[in-house]
RODO-2510 file (C-alpha; in nm, 4 decimals, decimal comma):
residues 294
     n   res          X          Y          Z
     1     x     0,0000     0,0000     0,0000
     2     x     0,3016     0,2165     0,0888
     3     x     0,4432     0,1385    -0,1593
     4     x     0,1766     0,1848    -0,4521
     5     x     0,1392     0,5864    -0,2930
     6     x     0,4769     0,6748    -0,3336
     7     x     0,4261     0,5644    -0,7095
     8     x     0,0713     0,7883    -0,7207
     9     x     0,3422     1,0773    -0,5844
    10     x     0,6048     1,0219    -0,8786
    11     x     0,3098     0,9963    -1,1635
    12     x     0,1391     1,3172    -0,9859
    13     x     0,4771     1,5058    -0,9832
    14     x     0,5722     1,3858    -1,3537
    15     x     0,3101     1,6655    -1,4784
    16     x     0,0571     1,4145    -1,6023
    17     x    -0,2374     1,5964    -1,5774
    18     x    -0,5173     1,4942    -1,3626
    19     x    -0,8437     1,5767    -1,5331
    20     x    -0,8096     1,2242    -1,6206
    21     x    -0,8753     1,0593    -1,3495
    22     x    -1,1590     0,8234    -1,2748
    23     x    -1,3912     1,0389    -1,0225
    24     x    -1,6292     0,7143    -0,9279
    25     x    -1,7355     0,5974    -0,6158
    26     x    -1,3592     0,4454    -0,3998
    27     x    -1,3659     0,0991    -0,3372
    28     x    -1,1701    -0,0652    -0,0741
    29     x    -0,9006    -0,2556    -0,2518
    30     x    -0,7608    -0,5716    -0,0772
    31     x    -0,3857    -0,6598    -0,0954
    32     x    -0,3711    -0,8409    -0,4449
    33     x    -0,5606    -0,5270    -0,5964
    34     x    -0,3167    -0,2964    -0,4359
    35     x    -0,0389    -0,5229    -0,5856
    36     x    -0,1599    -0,5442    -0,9555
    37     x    -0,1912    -0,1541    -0,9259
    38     x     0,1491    -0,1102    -0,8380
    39     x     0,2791    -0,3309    -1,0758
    40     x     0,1133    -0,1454    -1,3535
    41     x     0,2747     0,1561    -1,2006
    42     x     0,5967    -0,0162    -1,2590
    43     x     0,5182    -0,1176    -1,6024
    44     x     0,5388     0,2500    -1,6840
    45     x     0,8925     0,2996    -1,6189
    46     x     0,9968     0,0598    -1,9298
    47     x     0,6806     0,2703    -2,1601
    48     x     0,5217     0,1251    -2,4561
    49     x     0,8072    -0,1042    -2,5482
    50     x     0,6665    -0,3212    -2,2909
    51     x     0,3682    -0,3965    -2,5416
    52     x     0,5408    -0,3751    -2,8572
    53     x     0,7549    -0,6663    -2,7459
    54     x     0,4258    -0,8893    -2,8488
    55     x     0,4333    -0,8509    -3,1834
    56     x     0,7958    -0,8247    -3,2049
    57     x     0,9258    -0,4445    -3,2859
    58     x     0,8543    -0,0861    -3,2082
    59     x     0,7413    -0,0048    -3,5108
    60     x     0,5229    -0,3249    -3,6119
    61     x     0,1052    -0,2471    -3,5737
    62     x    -0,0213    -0,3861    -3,2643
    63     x    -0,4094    -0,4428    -3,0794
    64     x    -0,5201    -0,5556    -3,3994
    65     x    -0,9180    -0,5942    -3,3833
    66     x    -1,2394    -0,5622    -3,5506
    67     x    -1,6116    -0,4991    -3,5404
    68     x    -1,8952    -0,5326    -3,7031
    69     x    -2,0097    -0,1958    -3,9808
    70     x    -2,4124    -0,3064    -3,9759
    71     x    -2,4081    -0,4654    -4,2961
    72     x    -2,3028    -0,7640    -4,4377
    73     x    -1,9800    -0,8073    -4,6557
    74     x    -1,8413    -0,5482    -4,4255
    75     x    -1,5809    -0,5075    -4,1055
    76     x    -1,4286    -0,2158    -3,9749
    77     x    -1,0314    -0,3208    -3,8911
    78     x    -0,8410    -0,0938    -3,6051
    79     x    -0,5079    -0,1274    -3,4482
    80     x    -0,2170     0,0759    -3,3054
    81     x     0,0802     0,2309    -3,4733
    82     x     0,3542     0,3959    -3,2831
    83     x     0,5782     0,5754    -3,5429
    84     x     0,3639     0,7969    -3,7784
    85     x     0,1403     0,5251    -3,9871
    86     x     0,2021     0,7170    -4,3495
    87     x    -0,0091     0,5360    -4,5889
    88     x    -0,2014     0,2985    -4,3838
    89     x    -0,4195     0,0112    -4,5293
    90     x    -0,5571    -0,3090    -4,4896
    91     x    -0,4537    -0,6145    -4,7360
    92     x    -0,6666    -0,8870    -4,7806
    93     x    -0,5448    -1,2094    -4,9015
    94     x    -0,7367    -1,2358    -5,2382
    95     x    -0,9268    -0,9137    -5,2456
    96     x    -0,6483    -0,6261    -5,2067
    97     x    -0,5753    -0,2938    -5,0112
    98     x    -0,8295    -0,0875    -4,8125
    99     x    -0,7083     0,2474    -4,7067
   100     x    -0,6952     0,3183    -4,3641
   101     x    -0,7371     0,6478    -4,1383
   102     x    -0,5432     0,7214    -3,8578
   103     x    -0,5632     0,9720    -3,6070
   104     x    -0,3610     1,0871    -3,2370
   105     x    -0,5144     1,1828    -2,9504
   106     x    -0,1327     1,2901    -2,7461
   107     x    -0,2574     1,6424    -2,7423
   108     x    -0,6054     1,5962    -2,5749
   109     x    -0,4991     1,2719    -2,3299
   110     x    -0,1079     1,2286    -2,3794
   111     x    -0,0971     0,8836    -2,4941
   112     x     0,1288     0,8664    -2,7842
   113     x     0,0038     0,6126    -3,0177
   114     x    -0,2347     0,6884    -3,3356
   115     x    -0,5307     0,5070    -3,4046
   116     x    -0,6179     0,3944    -3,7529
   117     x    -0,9157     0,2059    -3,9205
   118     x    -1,0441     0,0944    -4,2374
   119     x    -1,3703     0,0116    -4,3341
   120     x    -1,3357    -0,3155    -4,5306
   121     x    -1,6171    -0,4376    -4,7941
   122     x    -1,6614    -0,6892    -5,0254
   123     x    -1,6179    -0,9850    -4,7964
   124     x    -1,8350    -1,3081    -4,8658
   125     x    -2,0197    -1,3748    -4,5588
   126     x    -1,9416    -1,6861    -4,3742
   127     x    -1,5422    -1,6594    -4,5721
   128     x    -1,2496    -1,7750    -4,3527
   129     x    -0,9403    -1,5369    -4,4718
   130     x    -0,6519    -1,3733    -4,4345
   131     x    -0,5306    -1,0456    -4,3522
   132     x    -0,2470    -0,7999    -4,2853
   133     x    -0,2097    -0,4187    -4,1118
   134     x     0,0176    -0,1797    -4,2777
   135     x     0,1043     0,1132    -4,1247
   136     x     0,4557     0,3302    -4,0636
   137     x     0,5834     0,1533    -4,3563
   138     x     0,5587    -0,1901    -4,1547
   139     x     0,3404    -0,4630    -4,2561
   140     x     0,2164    -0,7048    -3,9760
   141     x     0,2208    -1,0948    -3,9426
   142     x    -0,0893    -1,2332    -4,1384
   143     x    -0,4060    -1,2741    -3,8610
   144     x    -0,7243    -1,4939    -3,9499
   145     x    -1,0267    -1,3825    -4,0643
   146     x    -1,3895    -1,5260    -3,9695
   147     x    -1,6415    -1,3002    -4,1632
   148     x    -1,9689    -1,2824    -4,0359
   149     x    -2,2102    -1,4814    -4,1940
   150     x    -2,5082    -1,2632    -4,1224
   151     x    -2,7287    -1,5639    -4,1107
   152     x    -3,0978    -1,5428    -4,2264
   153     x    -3,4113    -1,4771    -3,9980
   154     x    -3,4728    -1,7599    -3,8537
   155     x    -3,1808    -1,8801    -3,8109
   156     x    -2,9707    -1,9571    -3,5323
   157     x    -2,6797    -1,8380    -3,4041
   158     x    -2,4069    -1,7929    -3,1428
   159     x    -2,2783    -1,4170    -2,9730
   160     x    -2,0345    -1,4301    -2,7176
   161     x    -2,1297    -1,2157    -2,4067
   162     x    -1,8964    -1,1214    -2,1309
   163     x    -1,7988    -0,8255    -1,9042
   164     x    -1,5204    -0,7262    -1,6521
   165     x    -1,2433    -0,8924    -1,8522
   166     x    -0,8866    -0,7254    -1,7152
   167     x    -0,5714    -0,7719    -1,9034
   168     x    -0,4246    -0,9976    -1,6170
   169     x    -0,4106    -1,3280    -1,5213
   170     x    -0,7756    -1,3606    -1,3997
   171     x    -0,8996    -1,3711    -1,7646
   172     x    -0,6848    -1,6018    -1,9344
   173     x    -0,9767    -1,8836    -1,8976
   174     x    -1,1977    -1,6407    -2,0407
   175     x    -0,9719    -1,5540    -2,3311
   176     x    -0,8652    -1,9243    -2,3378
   177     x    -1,2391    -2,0188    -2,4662
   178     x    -1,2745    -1,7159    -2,6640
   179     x    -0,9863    -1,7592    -2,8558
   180     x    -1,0317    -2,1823    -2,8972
   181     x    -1,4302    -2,1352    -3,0041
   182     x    -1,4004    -1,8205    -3,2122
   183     x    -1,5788    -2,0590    -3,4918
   184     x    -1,8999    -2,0913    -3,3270
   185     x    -1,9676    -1,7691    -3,2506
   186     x    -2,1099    -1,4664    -3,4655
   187     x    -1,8974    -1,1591    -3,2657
   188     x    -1,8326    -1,0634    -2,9350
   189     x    -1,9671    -0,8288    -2,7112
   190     x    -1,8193    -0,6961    -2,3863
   191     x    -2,0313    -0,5580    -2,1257
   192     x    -1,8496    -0,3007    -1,9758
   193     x    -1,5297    -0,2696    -1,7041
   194     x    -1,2667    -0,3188    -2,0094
   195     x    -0,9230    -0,3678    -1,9276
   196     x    -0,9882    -0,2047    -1,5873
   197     x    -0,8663     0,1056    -1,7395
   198     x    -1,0253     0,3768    -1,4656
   199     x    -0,9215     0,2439    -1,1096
   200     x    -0,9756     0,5167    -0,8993
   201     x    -0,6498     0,7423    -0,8525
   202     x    -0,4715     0,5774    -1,1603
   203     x    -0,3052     0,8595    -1,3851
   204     x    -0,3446     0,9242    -1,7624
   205     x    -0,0254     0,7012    -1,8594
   206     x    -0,0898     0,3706    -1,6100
   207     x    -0,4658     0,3750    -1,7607
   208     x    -0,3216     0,3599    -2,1527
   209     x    -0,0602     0,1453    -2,0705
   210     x    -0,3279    -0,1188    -1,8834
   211     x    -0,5856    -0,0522    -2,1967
   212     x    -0,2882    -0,1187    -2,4589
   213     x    -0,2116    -0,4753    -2,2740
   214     x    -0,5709    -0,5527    -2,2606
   215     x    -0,6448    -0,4720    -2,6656
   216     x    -0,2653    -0,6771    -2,7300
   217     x    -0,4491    -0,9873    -2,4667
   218     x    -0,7548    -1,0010    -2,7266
   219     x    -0,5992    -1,0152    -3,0409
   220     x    -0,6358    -1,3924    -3,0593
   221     x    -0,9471    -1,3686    -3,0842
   222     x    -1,0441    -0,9594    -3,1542
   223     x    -0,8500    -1,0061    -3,4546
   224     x    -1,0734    -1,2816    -3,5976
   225     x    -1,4101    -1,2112    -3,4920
   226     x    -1,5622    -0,8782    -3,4557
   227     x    -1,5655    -0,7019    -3,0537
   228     x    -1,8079    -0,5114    -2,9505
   229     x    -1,8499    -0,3084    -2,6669
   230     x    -2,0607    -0,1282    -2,4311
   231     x    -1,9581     0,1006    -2,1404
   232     x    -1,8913     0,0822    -1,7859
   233     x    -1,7918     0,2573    -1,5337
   234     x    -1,4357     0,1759    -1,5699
   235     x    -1,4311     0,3526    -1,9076
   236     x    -1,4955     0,6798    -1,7469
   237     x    -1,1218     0,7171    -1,8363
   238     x    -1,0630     1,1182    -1,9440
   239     x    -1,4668     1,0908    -1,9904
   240     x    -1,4927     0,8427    -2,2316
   241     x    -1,2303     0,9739    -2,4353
   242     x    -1,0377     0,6954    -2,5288
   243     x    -1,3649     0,4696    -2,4794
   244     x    -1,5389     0,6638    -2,8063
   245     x    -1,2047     0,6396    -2,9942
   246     x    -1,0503     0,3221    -2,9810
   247     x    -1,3357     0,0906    -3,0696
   248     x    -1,5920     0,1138    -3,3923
   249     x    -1,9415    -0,0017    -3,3726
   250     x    -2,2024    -0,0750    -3,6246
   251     x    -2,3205     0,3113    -3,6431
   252     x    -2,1984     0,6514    -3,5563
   253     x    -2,0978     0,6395    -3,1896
   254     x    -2,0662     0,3729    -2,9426
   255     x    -2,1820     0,5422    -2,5912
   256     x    -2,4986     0,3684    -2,7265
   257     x    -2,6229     0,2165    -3,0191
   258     x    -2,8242    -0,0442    -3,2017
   259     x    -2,8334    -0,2710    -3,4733
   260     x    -2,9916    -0,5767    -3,6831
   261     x    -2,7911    -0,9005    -3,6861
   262     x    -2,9686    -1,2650    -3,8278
   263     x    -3,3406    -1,1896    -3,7035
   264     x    -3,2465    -1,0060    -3,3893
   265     x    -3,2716    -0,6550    -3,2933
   266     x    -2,9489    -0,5772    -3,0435
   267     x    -2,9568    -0,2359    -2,8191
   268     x    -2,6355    -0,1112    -2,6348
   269     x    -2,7139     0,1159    -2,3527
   270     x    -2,4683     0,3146    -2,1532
   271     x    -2,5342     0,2809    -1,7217
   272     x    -2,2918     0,5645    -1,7140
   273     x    -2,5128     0,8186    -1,8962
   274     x    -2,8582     0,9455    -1,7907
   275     x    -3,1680     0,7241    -1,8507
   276     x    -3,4144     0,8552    -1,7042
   277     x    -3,7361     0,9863    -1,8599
   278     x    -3,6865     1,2438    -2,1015
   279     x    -3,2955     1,2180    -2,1272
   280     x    -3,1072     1,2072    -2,4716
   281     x    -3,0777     0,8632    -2,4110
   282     x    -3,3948     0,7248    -2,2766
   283     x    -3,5705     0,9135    -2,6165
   284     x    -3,3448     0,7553    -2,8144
   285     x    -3,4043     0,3983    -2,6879
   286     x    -3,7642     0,4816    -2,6884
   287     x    -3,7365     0,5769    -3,0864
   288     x    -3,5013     0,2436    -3,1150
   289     x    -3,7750    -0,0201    -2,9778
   290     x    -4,0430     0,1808    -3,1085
   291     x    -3,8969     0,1793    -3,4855
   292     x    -3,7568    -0,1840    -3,4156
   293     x    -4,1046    -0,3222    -3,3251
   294     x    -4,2795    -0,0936    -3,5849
***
């Protein structure tokens, strides 16, 4: 417990600013809790090379992942670059380059990284293929591809559902059975409390650092079959900053959102946000169901 303060002390005095931090309800921590926390802390004295070590260079793409666009034929494709990504693109084995977007967020939270994407189309649903990131002139290892089938009504069909998944040790079962029956389920969804990213009086750098593990844990699976996600409180992190920017879902925003899949209507809501009567939220589920039942 000592300790993990004196760490708080150095990140506080490093300048790292502290509109970031998670301003939930505390939570009494017991002594492994404490522990992961201050090994995290510790992480941060080696920086990102910690995580580029996975996929073997500085420079290579990392956190490699995808998500469903809405409509079939379609993924979106995200991952990490740390050196400037230049032309950035995804190349499918077969079908050829998408171009990718990239953007950094370093001046808003101070994480250093840039973010691209690429919305990929012409995919035969149900196709197993292959795929590669290119970004900072480095291409990445070749990952699998399980495009969604986007089965008919009536049909059945397998989702994955799960929530607080950290990057640690306590979800390698989880990941284990992810990763081994990726081919019998549809996509993934994770409820919320993602990576553990917000613990209460982490700083802006532990809270990337823990969310860059967790995104280079999932790319067994991630990588394969589309991840979707819904909020918690954990990803109150610099107010859902890096929550709205890191992941793609199947329309314009991901605080909350819907969409059609097989002969089922799926609704995202955000617990973090107000949803009470009249609220932004609350009308918009109430147009959602209303139009989805129409």
């Amino acid at each position: 417990q000592e300790g993990g303060e004196r760490e708080r002390e150095r990140f506080l005095l490093s300048g790292i600013p502290e509109s970031g931090i998670y301003k939930g309800t505390e939570r009494k921590k017991n002594q492994r809790e404490n522990m992961v926390v201050l090994r995290i802390m510790l992480v941060m004295t080696v920086g990102v090379l910690v995580v580029m070590g996975q996929e073997g260079s500085h420079s290579s793409p990392v956190e490699v992942h995808i998500s469903l666009s809405g409509v079939p034929g379609e993924i979106f494709v995200t991952w990490v670059s740390w050196v400037a990504p230049g032309e950035a693109a995804v190349v499918v084995d077969g079908l050829g380059t998408t171009a990718a977007s990239c953007e950094s967020y370093e001046v808003v939270t101070g994480w250093p990284g840039h973010v691209c994407s690429a919305l990929v189309a012409g995919l035969a649903p149900g196709a197993r293929l292959s795929y590669k990131v290119r970004s900072g002139g480095v291409e990445s290892r070749a990952y699998e591809l399980l495009v969604p089938a986007y089965p008919p009504a009536g049909d059945a069909f397998s989702v994955a559902f799960f929530g607080d998944m950290d990057y640690g040790t306590e979800s390698d079962g989880t990941l284990s059975l992810l990763t081994a029956r990726r081919a019998e389920y549809e996509f993934a969804v994770h409820m919320g409390d993602i990576g553990y990213t917000s613990l209460s009086g982490s700083r802006i750098g532990v809270n990337a650092t823990r969310l860059d593990l967790f995104f280079e844990k999932i790319v067994p699976f991630a990588s394969a079959r589309p991840y979707l996600v819904a909020p918690g409180n954990q990803e109150y992190f610099y107010k859902f900053w890096e929550y709205e920017h890191r992941w793609q879902s199947p329309v314009q925003g991901n605080l909350y959102y819907s969409f059609d899949y097989g002969g089922c209507h799926f609704v995202a809501i955000s617990t973090e946000h107000d949803l009470t009567e009249g609220s932004a939220q609350y009308q918009w589920l109430e147009a959602d169901l209303a139009w989805a039942t129409g």
